[in-house]
C-alpha positions as a Python dict, from the first residue, in 0.01 Angstrom:
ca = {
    (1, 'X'): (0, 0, 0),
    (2, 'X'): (280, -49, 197),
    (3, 'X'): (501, -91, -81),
    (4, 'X'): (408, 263, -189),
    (5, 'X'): (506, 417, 76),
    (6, 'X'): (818, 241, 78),
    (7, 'X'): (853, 367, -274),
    (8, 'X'): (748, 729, -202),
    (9, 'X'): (993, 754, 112),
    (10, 'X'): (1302, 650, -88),
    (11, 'X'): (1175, 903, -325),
    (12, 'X'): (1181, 1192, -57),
    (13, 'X'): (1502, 1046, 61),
    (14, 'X'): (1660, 1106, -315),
    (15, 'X'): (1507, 1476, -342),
    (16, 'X'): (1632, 1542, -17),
    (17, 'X'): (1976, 1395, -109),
    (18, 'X'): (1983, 1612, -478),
    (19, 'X'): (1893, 1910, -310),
    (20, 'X'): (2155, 1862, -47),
    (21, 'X'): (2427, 1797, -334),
    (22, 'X'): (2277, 2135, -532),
    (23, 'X'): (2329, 2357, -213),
    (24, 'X'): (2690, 2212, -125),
    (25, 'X'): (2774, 2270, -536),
    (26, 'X'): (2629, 2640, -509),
    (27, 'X'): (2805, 2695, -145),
    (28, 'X'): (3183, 2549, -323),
    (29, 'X'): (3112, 2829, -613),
    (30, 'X'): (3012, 3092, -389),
    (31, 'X'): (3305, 3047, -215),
    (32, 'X'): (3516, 3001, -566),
    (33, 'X'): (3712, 3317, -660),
    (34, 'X'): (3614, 3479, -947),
    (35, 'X'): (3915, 3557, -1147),
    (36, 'X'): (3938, 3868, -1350),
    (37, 'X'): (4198, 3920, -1595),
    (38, 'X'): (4325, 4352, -1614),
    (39, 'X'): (4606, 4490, -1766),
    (40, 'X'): (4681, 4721, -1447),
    (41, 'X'): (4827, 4995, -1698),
    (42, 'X'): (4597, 5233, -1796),
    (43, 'X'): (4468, 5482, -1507),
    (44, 'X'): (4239, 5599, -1399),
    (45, 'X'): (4050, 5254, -1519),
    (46, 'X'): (4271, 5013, -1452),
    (47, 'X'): (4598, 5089, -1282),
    (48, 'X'): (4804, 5013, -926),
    (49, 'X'): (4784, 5292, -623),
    (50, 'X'): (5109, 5379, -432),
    (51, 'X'): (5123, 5036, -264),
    (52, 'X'): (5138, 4846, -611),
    (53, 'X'): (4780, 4749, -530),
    (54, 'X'): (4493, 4716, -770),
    (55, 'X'): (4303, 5074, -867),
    (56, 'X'): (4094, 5228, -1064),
    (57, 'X'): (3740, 5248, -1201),
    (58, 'X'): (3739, 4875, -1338),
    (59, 'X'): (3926, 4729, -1017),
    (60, 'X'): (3630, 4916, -812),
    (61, 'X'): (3394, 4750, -1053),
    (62, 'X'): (3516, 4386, -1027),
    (63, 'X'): (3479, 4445, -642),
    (64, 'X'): (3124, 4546, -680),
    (65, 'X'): (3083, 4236, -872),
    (66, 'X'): (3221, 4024, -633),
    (67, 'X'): (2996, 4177, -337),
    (68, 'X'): (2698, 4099, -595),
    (69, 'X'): (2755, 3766, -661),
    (70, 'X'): (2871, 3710, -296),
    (71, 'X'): (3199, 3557, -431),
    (72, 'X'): (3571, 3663, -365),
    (73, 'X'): (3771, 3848, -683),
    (74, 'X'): (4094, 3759, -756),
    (75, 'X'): (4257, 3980, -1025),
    (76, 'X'): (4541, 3869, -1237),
    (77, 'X'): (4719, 4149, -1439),
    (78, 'X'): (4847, 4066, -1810),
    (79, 'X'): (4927, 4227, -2098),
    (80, 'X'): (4610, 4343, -2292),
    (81, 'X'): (4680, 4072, -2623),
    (82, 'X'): (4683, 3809, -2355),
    (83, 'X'): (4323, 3823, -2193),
    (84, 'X'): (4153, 3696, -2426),
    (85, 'X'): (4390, 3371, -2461),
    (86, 'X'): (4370, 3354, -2088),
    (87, 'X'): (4010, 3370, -2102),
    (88, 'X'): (3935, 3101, -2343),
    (89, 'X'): (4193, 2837, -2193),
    (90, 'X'): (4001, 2905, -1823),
    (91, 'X'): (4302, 3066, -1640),
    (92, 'X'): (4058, 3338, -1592),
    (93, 'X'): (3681, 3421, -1564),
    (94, 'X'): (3599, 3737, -1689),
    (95, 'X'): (3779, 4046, -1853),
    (96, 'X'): (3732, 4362, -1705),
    (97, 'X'): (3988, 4590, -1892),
    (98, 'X'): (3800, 4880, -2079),
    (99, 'X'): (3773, 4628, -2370),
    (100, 'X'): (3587, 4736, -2683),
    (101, 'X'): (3341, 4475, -2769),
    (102, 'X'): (3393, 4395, -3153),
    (103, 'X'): (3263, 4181, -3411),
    (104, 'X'): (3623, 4016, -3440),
    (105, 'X'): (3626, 3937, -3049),
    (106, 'X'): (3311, 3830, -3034),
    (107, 'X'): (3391, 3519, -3294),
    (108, 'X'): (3628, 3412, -2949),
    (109, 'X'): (3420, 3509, -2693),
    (110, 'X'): (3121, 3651, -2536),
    (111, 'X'): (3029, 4023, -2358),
    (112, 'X'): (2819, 4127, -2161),
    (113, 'X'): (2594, 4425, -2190),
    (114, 'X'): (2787, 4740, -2268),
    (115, 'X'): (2873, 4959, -1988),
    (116, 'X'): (3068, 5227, -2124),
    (117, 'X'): (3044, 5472, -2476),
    (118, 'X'): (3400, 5599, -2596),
    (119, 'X'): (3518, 5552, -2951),
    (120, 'X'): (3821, 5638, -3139),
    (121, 'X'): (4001, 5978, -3154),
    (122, 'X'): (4323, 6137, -3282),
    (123, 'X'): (4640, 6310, -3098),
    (124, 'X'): (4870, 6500, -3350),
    (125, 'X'): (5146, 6755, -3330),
    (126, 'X'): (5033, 7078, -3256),
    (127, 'X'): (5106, 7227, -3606),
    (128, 'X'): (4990, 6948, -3767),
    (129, 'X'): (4806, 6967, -4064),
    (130, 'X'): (4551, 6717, -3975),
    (131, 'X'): (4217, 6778, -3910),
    (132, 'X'): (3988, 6462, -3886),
    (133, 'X'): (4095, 6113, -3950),
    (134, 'X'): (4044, 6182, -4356),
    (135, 'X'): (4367, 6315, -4346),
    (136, 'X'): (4526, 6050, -4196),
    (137, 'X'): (4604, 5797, -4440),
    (138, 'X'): (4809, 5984, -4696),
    (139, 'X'): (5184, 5906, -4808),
    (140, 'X'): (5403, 6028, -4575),
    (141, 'X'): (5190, 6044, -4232),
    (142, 'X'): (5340, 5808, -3980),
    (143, 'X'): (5057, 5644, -3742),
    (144, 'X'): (5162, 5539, -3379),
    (145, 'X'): (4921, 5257, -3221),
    (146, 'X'): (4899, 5028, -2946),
    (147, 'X'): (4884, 4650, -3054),
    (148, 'X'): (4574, 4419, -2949),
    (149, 'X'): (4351, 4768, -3009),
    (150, 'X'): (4105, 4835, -3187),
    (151, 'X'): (4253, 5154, -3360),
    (152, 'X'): (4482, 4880, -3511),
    (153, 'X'): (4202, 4708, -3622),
    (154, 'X'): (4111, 5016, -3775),
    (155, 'X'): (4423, 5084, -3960),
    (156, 'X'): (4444, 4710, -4059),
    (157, 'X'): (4153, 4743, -4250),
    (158, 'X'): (4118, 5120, -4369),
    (159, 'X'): (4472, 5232, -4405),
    (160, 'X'): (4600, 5174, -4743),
    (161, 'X'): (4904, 5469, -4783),
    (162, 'X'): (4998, 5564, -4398),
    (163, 'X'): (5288, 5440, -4268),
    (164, 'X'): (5184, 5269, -3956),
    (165, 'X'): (5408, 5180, -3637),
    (166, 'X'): (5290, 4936, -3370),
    (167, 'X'): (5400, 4940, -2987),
    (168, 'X'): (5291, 4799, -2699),
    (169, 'X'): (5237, 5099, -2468),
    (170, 'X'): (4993, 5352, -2479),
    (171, 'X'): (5263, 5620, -2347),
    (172, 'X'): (5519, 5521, -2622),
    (173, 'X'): (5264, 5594, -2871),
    (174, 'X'): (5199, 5954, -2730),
    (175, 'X'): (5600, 5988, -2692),
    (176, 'X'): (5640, 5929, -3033),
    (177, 'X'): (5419, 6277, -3132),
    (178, 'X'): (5530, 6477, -2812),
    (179, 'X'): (5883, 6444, -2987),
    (180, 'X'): (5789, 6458, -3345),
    (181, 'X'): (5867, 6122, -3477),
    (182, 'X'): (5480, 6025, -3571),
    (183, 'X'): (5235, 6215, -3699),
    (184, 'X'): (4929, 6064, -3526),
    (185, 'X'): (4837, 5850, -3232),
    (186, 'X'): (4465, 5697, -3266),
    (187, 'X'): (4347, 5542, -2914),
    (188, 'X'): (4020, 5612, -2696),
    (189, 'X'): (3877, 5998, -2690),
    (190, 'X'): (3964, 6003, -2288),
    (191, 'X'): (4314, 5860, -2348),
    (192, 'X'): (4377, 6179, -2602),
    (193, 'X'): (4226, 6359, -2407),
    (194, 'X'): (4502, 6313, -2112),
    (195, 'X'): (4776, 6311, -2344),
    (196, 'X'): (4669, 6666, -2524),
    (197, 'X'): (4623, 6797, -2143),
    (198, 'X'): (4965, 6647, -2037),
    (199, 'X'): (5168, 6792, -2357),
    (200, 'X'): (4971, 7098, -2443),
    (201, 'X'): (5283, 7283, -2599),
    (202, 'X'): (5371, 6997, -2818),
    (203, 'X'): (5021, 6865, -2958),
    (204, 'X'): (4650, 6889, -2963),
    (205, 'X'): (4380, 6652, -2951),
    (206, 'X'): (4102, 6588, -3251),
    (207, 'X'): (3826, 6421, -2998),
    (208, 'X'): (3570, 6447, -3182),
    (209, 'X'): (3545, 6003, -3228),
    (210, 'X'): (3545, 5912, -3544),
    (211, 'X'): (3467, 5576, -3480),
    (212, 'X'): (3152, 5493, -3186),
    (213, 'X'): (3263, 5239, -2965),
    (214, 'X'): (3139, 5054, -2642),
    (215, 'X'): (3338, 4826, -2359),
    (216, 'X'): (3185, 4542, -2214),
    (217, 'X'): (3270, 4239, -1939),
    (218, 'X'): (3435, 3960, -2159),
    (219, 'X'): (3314, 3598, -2075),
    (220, 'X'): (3391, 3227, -2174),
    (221, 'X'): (3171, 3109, -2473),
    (222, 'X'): (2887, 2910, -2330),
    (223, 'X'): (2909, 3056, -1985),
    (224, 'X'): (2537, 3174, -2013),
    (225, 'X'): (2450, 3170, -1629),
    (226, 'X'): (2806, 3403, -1550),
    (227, 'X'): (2682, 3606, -1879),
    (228, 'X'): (2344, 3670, -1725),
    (229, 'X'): (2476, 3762, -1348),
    (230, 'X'): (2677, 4002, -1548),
    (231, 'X'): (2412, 4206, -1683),
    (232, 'X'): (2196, 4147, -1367),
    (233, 'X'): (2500, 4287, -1157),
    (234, 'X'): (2585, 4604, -1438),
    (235, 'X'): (2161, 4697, -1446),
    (236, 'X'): (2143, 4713, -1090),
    (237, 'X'): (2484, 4900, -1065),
    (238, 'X'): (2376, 5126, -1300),
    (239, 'X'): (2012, 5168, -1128),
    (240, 'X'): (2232, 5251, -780),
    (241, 'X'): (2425, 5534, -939),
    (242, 'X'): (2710, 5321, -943),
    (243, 'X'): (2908, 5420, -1211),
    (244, 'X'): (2791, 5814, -1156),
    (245, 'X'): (2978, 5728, -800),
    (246, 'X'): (3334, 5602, -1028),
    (247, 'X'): (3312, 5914, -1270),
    (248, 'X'): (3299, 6146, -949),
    (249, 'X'): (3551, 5938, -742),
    (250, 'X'): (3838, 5882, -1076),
    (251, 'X'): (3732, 6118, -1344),
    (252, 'X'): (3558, 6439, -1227),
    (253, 'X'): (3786, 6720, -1366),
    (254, 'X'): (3781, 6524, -1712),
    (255, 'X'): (3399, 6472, -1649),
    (256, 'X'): (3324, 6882, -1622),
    (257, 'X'): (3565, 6920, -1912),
    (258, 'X'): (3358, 6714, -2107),
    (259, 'X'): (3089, 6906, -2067),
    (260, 'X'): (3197, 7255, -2129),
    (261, 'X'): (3349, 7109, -2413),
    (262, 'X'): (3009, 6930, -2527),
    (263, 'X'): (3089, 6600, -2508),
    (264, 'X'): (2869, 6330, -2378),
    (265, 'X'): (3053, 6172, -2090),
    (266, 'X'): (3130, 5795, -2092),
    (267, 'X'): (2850, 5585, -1860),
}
């Protein structure tokens, strides 16, 4: 008898111990920055205030995250081809950089639930001849996109006849119509949607998308517990009126304009 007891106190003993060892691993991770990869260059989503800090409505998002999971946020800003090869070699966490999640990204890594609708519209001069993206790839039409997007992916594997130009920024794409050298800029409805506002003598925005899309938080492959605080955190975000809060706070003209204009808005 006594040996059992013996037996069943260096059991406690070892419970105690393992549970000791799981709270000091959860307390290091809690206290383990999350790092969050942004390219801090396209407002009002992701972008720098005055100071050259951190803004927008994704920076305000990884924040809320961070206050969720009780963990500090770092965020490292990179050009938008780089996250996901930051992401998969661990020199960040997470993406959070209004990034479309595809069927091509998703063979490198994982999303979480979708937390935004967009999807792919067209800027054009504004006495263009084109009216919806049939009219796009024809001889002679001269396409303007931004590398690492998906409207390249989109030309890559529909246009057969345009001539199609790649550059790295968003506002050298819209340059390129406001001055006449392209025909066409294809990027995100709300992204044509600024530009056509910004240069309303010069060109004209087909929003109407012509391709559905949705963004999502990018994660590691195989990081299933980060994948499912994720969703847990953007459900009860959502169920707070979160994101209603962002489109008031970053987008509200663009969110009435919307709906005179009878488009659904974004969240």
């Amino acid at each position: 008898m006594k040996r059992d007891w013996i037996k069943i106190g260096w059991l406690l003993v070892m419970v105690v111990a393992a549970c000791a060892l799981m709270n000091v691993a959860w307390a290091e991770d809690s206290a383990k920055p999350l790092i969050i990869g942004m390219e801090l260059n396209y407002p009002p989503f992701e972008m720098t205030d005055a100071a050259g800090n951190p803004s927008g409505v994704g920076v305000d998002m990884a924040h809320a995250l961070g206050e969720y999971l009780h963990r500090p946020i770092q965020i490292e800003n990179m050009p938008f081809e780089g996250l996901i090869p930051a992401l998969k070699t661990g020199r960040i966490d997470l993406i959070i950089s209004s990034m479309t999640a595809t069927d091509e990204r998703r063979k490198s890594i994982d999303f979480s639930d979708p937390y935004l609708s967009t999807g792919l519209s067209i800027l054009v001069k504004k006495d263009s001849p084109i009216k919806s993206i049939a009219d796009v790839d024809k001889p002679g039409v001269i396409v303007v996109l931004k590398t690492g997007t998906t409207s390249a992916i989109y030309a890559h594997d529909h246009f057969k006849n345009a001539t199609v130009l790649p550059l790295e920024q968003d506002t050298a794409c819209a340059l390129e119509v406001v001055q006449g050298k392209a025909d066409a800029f294809i990027y995100d409805q709300m992204s044509i949607y600024q530009f056509a506002k910004k240069h309303p003598d010069t060109t004209r925005g087909l929003l109407e998308p012509f391709q559905h899309e949705s963004w999502a938080i990018g994660i590691r492959k195989g990081n299933v517990e980060l994948e499912k605080q994720v969703n847990a955190f953007l459900a009860d975000f959502k169920a707070k009126k979160g994101f209603d809060a962002l489109g008031d706070k970053y987008l509200k003209e663009d969110k009435e304009a919307f709906k005179q204009m009878g488009f659904p808005f974004y969240f």
